[in-house]
Each structure stands twice: as structure tokens, then as C-alpha cells.
C-alpha positions as CSV (number, residue, x, y, z in Angstrom):
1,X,13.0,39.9,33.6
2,X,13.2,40.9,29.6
3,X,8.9,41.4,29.1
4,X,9.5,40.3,25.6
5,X,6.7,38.3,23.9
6,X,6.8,34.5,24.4
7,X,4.9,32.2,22.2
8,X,3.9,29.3,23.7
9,X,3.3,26.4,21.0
10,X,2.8,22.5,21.2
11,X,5.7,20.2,20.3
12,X,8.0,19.7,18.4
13,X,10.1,22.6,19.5
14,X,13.2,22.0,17.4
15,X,13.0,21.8,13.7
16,X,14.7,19.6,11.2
17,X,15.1,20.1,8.0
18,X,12.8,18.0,6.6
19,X,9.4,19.1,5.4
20,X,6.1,17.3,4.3
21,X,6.6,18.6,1.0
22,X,10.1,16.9,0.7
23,X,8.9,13.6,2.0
24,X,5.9,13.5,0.0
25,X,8.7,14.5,-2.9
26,X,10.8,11.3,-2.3
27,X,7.5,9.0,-1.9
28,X,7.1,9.8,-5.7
29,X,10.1,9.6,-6.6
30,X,10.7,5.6,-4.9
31,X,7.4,5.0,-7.1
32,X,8.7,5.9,-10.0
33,X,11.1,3.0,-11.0
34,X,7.1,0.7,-10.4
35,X,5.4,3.2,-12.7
36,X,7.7,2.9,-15.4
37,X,7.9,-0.8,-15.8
38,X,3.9,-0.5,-15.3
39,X,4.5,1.8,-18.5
40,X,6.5,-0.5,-20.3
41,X,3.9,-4.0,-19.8
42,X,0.6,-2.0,-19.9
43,X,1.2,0.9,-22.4
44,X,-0.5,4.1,-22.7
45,X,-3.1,2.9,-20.8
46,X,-0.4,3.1,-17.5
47,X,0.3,6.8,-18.0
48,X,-3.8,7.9,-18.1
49,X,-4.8,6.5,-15.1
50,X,-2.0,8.3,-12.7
51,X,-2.8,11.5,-14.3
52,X,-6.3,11.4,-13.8
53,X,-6.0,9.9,-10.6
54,X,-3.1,12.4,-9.4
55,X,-5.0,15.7,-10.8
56,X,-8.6,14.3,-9.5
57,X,-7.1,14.0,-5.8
58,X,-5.8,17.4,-6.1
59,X,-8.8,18.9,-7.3
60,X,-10.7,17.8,-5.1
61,X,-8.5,18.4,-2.1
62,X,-8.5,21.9,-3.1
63,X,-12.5,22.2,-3.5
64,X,-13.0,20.4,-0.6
65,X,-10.7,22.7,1.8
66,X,-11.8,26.3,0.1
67,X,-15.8,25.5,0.0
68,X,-16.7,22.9,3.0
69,X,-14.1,23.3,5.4
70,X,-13.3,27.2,5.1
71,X,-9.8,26.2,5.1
72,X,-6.2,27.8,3.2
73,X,-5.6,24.8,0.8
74,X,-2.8,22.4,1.8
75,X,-2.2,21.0,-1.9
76,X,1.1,22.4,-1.8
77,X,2.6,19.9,1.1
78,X,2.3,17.2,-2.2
79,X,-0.1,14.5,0.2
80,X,-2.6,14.5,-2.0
81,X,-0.2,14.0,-5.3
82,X,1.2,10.9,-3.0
83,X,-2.6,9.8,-2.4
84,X,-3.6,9.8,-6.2
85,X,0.2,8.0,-7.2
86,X,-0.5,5.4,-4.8
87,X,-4.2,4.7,-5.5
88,X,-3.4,5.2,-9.2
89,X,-0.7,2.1,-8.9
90,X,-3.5,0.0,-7.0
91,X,-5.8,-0.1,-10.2
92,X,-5.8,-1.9,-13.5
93,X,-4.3,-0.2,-16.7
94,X,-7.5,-0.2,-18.4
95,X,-10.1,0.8,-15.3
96,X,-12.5,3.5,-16.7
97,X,-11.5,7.7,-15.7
98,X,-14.6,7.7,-14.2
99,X,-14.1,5.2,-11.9
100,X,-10.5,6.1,-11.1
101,X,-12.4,9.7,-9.9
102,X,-14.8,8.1,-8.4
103,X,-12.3,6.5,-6.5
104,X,-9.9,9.7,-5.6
105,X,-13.0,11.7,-4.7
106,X,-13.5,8.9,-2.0
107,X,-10.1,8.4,-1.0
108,X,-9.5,12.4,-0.5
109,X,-12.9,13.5,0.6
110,X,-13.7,10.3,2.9
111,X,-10.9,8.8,3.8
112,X,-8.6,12.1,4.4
113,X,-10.9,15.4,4.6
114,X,-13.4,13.9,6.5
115,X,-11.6,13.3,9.3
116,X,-9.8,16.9,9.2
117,X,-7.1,16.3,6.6
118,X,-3.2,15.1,6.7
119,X,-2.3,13.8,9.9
120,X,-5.9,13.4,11.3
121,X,-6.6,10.5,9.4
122,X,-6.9,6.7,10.9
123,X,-7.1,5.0,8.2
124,X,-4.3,5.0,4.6
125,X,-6.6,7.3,2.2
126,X,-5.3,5.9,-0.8
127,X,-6.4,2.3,0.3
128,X,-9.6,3.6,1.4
129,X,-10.3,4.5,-2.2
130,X,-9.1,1.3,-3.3
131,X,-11.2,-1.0,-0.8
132,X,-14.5,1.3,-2.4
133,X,-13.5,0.7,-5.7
134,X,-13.0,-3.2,-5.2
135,X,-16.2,-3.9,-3.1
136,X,-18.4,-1.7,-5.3
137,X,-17.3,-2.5,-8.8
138,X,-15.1,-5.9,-8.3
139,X,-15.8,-6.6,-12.2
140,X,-13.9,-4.0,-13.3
141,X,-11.7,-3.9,-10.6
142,X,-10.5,-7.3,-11.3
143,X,-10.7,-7.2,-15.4
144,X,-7.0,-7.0,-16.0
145,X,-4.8,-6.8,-19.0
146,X,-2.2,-8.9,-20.3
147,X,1.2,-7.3,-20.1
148,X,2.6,-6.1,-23.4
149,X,5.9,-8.0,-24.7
150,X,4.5,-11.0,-22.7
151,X,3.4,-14.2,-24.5
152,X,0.3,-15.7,-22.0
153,X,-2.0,-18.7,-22.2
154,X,-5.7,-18.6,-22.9
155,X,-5.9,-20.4,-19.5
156,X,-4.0,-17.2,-17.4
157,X,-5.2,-14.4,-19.7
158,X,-5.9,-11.7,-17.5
159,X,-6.1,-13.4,-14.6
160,X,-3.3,-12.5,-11.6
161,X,-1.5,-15.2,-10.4
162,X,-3.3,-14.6,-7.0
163,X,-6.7,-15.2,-8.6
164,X,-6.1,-18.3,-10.8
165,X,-4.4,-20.1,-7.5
166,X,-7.9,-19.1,-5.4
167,X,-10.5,-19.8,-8.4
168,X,-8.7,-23.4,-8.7
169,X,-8.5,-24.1,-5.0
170,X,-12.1,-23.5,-5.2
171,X,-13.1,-26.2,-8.1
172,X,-10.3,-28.2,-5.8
173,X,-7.5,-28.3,-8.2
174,X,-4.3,-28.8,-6.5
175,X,-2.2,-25.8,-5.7
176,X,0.9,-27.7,-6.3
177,X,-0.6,-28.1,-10.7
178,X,-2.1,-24.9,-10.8
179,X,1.6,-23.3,-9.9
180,X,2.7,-24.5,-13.1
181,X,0.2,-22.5,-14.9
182,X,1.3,-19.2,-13.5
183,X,4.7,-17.0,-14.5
184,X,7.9,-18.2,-12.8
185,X,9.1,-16.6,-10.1
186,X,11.8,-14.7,-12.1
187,X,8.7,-13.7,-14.5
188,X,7.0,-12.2,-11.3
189,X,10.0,-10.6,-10.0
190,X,10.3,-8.5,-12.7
191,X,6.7,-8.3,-13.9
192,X,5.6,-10.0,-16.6
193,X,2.1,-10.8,-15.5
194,X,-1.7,-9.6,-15.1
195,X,-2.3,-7.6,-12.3
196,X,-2.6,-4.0,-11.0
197,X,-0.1,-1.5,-12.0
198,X,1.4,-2.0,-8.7
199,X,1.3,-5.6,-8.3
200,X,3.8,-6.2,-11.1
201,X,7.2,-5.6,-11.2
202,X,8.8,-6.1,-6.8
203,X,12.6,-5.8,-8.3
204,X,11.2,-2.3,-9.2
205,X,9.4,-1.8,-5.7
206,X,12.2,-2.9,-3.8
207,X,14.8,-0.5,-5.7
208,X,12.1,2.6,-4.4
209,X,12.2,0.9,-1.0
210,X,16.1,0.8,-1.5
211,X,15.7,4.7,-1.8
212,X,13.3,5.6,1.0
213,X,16.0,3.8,3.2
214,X,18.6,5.6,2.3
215,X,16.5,9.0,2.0
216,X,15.8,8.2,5.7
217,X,12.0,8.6,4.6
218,X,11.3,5.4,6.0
219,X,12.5,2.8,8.3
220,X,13.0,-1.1,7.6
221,X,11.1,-2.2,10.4
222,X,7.3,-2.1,9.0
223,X,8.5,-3.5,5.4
224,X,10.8,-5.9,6.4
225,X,8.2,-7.4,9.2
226,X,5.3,-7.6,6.7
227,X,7.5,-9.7,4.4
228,X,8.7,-11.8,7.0
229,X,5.9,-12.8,8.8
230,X,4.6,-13.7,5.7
231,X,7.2,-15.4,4.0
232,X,7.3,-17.9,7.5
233,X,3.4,-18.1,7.6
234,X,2.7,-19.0,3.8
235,X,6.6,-21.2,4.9
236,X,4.8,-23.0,7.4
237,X,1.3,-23.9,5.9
238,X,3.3,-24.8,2.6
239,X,5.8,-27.5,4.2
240,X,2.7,-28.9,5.8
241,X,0.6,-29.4,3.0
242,X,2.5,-28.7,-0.2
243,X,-0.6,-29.8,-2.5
244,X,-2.8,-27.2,-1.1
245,X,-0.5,-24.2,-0.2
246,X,1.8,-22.1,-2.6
247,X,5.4,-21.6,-1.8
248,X,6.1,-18.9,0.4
249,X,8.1,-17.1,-2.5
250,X,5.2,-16.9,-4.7
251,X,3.3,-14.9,-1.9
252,X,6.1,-12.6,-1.9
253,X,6.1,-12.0,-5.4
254,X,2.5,-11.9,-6.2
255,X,-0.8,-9.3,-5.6
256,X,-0.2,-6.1,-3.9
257,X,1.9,-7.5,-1.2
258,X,5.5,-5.3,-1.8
259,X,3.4,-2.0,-2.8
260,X,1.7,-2.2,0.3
261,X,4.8,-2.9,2.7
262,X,6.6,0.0,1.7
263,X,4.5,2.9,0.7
264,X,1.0,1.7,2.2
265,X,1.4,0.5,5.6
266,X,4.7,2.7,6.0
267,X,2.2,6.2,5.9
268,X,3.2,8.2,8.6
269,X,-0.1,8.9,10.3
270,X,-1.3,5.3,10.2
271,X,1.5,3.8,11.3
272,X,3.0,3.1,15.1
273,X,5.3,5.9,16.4
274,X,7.8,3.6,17.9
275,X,9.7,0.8,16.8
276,X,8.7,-2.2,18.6
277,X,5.0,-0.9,17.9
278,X,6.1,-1.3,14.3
279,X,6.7,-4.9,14.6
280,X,3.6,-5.7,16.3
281,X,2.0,-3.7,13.3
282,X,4.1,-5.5,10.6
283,X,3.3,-8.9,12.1
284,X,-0.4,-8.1,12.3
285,X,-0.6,-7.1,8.8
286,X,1.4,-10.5,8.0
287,X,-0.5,-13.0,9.3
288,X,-4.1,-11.2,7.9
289,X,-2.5,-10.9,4.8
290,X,-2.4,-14.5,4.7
291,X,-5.0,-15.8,6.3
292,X,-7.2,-13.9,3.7
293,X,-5.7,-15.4,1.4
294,X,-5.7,-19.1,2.3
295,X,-9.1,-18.8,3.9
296,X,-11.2,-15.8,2.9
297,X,-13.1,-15.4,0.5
298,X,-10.8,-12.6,-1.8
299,X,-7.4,-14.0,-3.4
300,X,-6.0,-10.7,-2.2
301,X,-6.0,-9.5,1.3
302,X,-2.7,-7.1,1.8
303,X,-5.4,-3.9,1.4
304,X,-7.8,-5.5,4.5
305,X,-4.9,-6.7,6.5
306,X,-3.5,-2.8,6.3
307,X,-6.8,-1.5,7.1
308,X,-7.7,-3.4,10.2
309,X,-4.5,-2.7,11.4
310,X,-4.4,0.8,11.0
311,X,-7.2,0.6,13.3
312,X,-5.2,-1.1,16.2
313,X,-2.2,1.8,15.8
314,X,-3.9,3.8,18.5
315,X,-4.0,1.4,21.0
316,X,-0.5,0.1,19.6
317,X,0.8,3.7,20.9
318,X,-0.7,3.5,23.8
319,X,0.6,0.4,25.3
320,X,4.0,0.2,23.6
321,X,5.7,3.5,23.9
322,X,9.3,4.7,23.7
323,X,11.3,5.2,27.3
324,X,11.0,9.0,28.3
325,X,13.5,11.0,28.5
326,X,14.8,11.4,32.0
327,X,12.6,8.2,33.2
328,X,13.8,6.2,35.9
329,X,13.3,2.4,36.2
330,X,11.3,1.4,39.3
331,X,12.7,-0.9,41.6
332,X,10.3,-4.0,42.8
């Protein structure tokens, strides 16, 4: 026998060529096409709050690895750029830089470092920033401003569709006269309206989802549930009470719903390996979704829905697991 070394190492043992660095590469670049119309509507204002964002993650990644954990800094793999994009495009135009630090040094130190970095975390960093942000300073975080180019009524100025449909249902307006209040569905589509820099604008979200698809970054099963489940749910409570419920495309079209399919609940680590775990995980997030928002007490509820179910994905993998290779179906 040859008494050459042999390394012994965990799985995988055969390597593709994809890296993290490249993935993390054609995340950005699918959010692109969302930041620019973000740009166009919001201004200056759209530009700031990514850079901040972006660099603050980075920074503190890098601090965080070199003088707590004793650790070669992992900046270079481009997670935490990815984790400052996405949490940048969850905010309004015209948050405070202090708050949009606040929020990275929570999203990277908390949600991501503190449970040992990429890969080890449970729960979508970027979101865990977001969810902070939302429950600790829900002024700001739900001050938005009116899209440039965009002529709005005093009665929707700077209120997200989303919001002016909850604030009436709960001074019992009808859903069915508040809808006319709101931006046409085309108006949504393309993103003329209040919101978050990445609640505007799902022609420009699904042309990045178009990408990852064909990239191969992603799969259609996560995104493709989500908006499904909730297009029937929001479907099925609408044709039952029109006056109270909105039309299943306007839940489609409004709040963070199409950021959150594709690049939230899609994260790699916090997502079901296999692909009927995916569609458990996609219906779960459908149905929270909206349920909070018919019935809680937020306008919004994508960001919880993804959350609680991001807790489940371990047990997800454990019940629902691909066939192994070489398995043999039992008989009886």
C-alpha cells in the first residue's frame, strides 16, 4: 500500500465551480434592476442609505471577526455586502445613517456573528436587522416618502398602500373604498408609490428573480410557493367578503412581499435543503404572511412570516429529506 498522506475531511468531496463569492456576486447584481428604480422615485436619498448600510455591515464584520472571535476575516466571500444590500432595500429612503448602523451592527453582530458567522446562522441576518429596527423605532421606520415624478393625494402621502388599507379597516372603512384611494395595480407594478426601497417597483424584482433562475443561484420553488399560497389565501378571503378583503393582486404587488420571496426567504442557510421541504417552507411563509396581515396587528407581515419559519427549517430537514443514494424501498 502507497503510505502517502491522506486527508480525511467532511463532505462535500467533489467541487463545483461555484463559490460563495460568485453567488453572493449574482445576489447583487439581481438587486440591482430594484435599486435603481428605488434611485429613480426616491432620489439621492436611495443611494446614501445602501452605502452606509453596505460599508457599516462590512466594518463591522471585519471588527467583529479580528477582535472578539480571534478569527481570519471572511469579508471577502461578499455575505456581508449581500446583508447590508438587502437590509439597505428593507428601509425608507430618508431613515437616519444612524439608524441604518444601528441596524447593520445588529443584523451582522447579532443575527450572523453571534451564532458563529455564514452558514451557522438560523435566522436571515438582514431581516433580523430589519425586525430591530421596526419594533424599536416604528416612527421612523414607517415615515416614508413620496416617490419623485409621482403626483399623490394629501390623503396617501406617505403612507404605503399596505398601511392606509389596515389604518382604514381599523376606523371600519370598507376595504373595497379604500382600494380606490391607493395606486393602480399597474402604478404598483412598476413603483410609483410610498414604501421601502424594496417594496416599490416587483417588475424590477421579478426581472432579478428572472436572473437568479437562470444563474442557477436559486430555485423557483421557495418564490413561486410564497406567491402562490398567497395569491389563493388573500383569493379565497377576498371572494368571500369582497368589502373587507383586498384583491389577491394587490397583496402581490404591495409591502415587502416580492423582495422577501426571492432574496429573503431564498438565503441558503435558512432555507430547507430539499425541494418538497421548500414548499412546506414557501406555504408556511404564505399563509403567516397573510394572516398578519388580515388579522394582526402590523399591515406588514412577510418579515415575521420569514422569521418564524426559518425557525421550523431544522425540523423541516429532519422529517422531509431527499432519498439516499443507494436506498432501498422497504417492502410491508
Amino acid at each position: 500500500m502507497d503510505k502517502k498522506l491522506l486527508t480525511v475531511s467532511l463532505s462535500p468531496h467533489l467541487h463545483g465551480k461555484e463559490t460563495t463569492s460568485k453567488l453572493m456576486t449574482g445576489v447583487v447584481v439581481a438587486l440591482i434592476p430594484a435599486w435603481l428604480v428605488s434611485v429613480y422615485f426616491f432620489g439621492w436619498d436611495a443611494v446614501i442609505v445602501p452605502v452606509v448600510s453596505i460599508g457599516s455591515s462590512v466594518l463591522f464584520e471585519f471588527l467583529i471577526q479580528k477582535y472578539l472571535l480571534g478569527k481570519k476575516s471572511s469579508i471577502q466571500d461578499g455575505s456581508a455586502i449581500v446583508t447590508g444590500f438587502l437590509l439597505a432595500m428593507t428601509l425608507p429612503s430618508n431613515i437616519s445613517p444612524w439608524l441604518v448602523i444601528l441596524g447593520a451592527l445588529v443584523a451582522i453582530g447579532v443575527g450572523k456573528m453571534s451564532f458563529g458567522g455564514l452558514g451557522n446562522n438560523p435566522f436571515n441576518p438582514a431581516l433580523v436587522g430589519r425586525v430591530f429596527l421596526f419594533i424599536s423605532f416604528p416612527v421612523q421606520l414607517t415615515r416614508y416618502p413620496n416617490p419623485n415624478h409621482i403626483i399623490i393625494s394629501d390623503a396617501v402621502s406617505g403612507a404605503t398602500p399596505l398601511g392606509l388599507l389596515k389604518e382604514g379597516m381599523r376606523n371600519g372603512e370598507a376595504v373595497s373604498g379604500l382600494l380606490d384611494q391607493v395606486p393602480s395595480h399597474m402604478q404598483m407594478f412598476i413603483g410609483a408609490m410610498s414604501g421601502s426601497m424594496g417594496e416599490i417597483a416587483a417588475a424590477a424584482i421579478l426581472l432579478g428573480f428572472i436572473y437568479l433562475l437562470v444563474k442557477k443561484i436559486i430555485t423557483w420553488h421557495i418564490p413561486v410557493t410564497i406567491l402562490t399560497t398567497v395569491f389563493l389565501f388573500a383569493g379565497i378571503l377576498w371572494l368571500a367578503n369582497p368589502r373587507n378583503n383586498a384583491d389577491p393582486l394587490f397583496h402581490l404587488l404591495t409591502g415587502g412581499l416580492m423582495l422577501g420571496s426571492v432574496f429573503m426567504a431564498t438565503d441558503y442557510v435558512t432555507s430547507p435543503m430539499s425541494k418538497k421541504g421548500m414548499i412546506y417552507y414557501g406555504i408556511g411563509i404564505g399563509l403567516i404572511t397573510v394572516i398578519i396581515r388580515r388579522y394582526g396587528a402590523y399591515p406588514e407581515g412577510v418579515q415575521f412570516a420569514i422569521l418564524i419559519m426559518n425557525a421550523f427549517v431544522p425540523i423541516i430537514n429532519m422529517y422531509i429529506k431527499p432519498k439516499r443514494f443507494g436506498e432501498v424501498k422497504k417492502n410491508g
